[in-house]
Jmol script that loads the backbone (N, CA, C; Angstrom):
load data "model"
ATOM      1  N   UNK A   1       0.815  -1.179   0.000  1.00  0.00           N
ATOM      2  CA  UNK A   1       0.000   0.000   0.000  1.00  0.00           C
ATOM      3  C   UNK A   1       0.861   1.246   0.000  1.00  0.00           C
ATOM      4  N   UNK A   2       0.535   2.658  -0.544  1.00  0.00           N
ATOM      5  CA  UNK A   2       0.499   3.800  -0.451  1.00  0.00           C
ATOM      6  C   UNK A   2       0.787   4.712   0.790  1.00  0.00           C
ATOM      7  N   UNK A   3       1.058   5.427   1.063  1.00  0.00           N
ATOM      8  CA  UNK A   3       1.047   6.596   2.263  1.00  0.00           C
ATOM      9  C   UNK A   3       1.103   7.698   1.659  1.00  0.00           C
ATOM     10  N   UNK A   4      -0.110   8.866   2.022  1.00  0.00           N
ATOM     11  CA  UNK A   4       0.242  10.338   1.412  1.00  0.00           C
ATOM     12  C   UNK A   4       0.960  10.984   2.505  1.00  0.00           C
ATOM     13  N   UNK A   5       1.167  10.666   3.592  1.00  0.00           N
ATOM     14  CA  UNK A   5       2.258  11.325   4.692  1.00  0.00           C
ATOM     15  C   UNK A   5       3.803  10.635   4.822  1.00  0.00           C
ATOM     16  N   UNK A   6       3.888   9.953   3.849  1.00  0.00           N
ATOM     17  CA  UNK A   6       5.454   9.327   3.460  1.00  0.00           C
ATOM     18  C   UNK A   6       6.171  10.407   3.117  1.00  0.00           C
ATOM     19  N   UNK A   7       7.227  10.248   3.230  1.00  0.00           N
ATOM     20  CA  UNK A   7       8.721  11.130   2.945  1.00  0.00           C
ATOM     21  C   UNK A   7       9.755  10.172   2.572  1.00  0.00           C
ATOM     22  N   UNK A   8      10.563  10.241   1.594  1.00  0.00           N
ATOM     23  CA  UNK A   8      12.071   9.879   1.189  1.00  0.00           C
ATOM     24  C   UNK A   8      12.726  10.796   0.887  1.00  0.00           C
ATOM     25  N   UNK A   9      13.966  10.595   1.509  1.00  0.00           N
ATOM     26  CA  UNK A   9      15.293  11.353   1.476  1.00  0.00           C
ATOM     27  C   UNK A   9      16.479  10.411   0.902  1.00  0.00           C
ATOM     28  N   UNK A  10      17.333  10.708  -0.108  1.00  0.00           N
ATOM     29  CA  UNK A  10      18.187  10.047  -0.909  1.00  0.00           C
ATOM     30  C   UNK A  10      19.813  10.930  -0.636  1.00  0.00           C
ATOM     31  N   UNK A  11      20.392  10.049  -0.191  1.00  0.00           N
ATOM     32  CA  UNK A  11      21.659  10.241   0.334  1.00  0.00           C
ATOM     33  C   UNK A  11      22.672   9.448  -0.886  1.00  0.00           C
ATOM     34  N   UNK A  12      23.037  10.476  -1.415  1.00  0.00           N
ATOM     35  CA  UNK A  12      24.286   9.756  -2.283  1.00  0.00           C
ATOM     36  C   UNK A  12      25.938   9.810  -1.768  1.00  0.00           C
ATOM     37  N   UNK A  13      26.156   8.470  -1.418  1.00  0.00           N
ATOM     38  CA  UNK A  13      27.793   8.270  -0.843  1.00  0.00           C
ATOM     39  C   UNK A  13      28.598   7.970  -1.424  1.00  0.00           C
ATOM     40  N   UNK A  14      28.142   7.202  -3.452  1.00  0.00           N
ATOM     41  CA  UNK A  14      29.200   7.142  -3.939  1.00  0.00           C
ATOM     42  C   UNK A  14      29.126   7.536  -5.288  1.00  0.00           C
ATOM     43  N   UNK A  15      30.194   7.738  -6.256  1.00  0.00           N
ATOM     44  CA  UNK A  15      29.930   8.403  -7.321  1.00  0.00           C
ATOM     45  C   UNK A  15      29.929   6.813  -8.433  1.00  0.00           C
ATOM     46  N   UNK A  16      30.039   7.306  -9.635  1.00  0.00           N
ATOM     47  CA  UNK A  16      30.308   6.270 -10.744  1.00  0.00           C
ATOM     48  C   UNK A  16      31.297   5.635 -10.291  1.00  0.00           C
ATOM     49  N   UNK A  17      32.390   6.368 -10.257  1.00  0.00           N
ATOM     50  CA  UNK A  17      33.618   5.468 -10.317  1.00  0.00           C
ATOM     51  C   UNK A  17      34.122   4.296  -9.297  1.00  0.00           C
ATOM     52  N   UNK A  18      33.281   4.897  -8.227  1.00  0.00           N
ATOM     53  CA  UNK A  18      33.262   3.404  -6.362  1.00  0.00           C
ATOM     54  C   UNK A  18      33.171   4.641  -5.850  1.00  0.00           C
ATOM     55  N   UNK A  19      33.542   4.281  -4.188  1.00  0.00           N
ATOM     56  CA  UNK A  19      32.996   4.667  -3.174  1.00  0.00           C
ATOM     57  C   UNK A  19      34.581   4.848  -2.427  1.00  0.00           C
ATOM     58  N   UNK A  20      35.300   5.607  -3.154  1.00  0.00           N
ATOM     59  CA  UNK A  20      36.799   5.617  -2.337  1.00  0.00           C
ATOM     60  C   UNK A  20      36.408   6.751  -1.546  1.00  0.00           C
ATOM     61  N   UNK A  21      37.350   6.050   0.099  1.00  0.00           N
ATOM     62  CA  UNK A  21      37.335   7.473   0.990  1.00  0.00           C
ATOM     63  C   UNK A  21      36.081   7.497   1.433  1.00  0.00           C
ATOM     64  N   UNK A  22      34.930   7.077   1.117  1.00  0.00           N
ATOM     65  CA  UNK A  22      33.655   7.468   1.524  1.00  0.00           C
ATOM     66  C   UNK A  22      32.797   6.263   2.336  1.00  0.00           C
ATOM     67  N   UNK A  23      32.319   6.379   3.935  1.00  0.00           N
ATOM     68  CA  UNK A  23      31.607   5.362   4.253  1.00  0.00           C
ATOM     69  C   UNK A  23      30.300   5.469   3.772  1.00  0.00           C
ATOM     70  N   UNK A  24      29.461   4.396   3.384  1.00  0.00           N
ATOM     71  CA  UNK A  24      28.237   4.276   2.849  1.00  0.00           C
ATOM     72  C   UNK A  24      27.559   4.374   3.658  1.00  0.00           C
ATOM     73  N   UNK A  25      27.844   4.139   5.265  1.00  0.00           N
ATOM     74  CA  UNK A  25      27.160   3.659   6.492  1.00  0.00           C
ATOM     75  C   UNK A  25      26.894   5.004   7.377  1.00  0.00           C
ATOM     76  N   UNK A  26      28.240   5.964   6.760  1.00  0.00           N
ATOM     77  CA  UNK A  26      27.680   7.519   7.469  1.00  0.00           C
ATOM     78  C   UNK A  26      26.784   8.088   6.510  1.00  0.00           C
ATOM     79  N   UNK A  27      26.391   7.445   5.624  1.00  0.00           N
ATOM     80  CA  UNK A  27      25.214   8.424   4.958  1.00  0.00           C
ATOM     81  C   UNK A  27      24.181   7.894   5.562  1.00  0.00           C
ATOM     82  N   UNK A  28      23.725   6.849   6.374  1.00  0.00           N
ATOM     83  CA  UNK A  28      22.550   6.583   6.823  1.00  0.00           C
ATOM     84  C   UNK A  28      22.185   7.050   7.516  1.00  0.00           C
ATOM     85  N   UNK A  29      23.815   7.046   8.305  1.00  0.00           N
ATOM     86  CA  UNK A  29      23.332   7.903  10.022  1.00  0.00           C
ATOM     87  C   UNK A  29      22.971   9.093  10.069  1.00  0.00           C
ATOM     88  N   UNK A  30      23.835   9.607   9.001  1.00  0.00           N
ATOM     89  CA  UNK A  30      23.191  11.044   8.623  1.00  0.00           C
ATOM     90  C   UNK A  30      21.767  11.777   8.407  1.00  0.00           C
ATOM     91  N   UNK A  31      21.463  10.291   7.519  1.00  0.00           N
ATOM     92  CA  UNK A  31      20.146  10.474   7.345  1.00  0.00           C
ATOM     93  C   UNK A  31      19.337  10.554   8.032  1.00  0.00           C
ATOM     94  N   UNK A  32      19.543   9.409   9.155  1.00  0.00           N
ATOM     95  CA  UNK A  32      18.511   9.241  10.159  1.00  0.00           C
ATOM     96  C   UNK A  32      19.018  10.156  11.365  1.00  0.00           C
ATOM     97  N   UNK A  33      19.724  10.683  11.274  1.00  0.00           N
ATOM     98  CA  UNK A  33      19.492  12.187  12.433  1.00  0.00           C
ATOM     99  C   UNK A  33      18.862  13.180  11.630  1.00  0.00           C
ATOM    100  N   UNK A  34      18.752  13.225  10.623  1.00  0.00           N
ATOM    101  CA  UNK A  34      18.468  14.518   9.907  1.00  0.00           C
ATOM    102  C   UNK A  34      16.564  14.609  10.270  1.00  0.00           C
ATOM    103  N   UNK A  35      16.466  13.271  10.440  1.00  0.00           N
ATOM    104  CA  UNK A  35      14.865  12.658  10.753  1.00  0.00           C
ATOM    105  C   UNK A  35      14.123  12.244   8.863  1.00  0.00           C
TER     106      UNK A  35
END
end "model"
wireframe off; spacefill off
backbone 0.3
color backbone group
């Protein structure tokens, strides 16, 4: 089912080329403090 009070937020941690230097795992946390 649907929700009209849903929200997504899209956190990008890595580019084309990989994910050097960058944790994938602080973009979540990020996310989820951000609420």
């Amino acid at each position: 089912g649907g929700s009209s009070t849903s929200r997504l937020e899209i956190y990008k941690t890595c580019l084309e080329e990989g994910c050097f230097g960058v944790d994938p795992l602080k973009g979540i946390v990020d996310g989820v403090k951000d609420g």
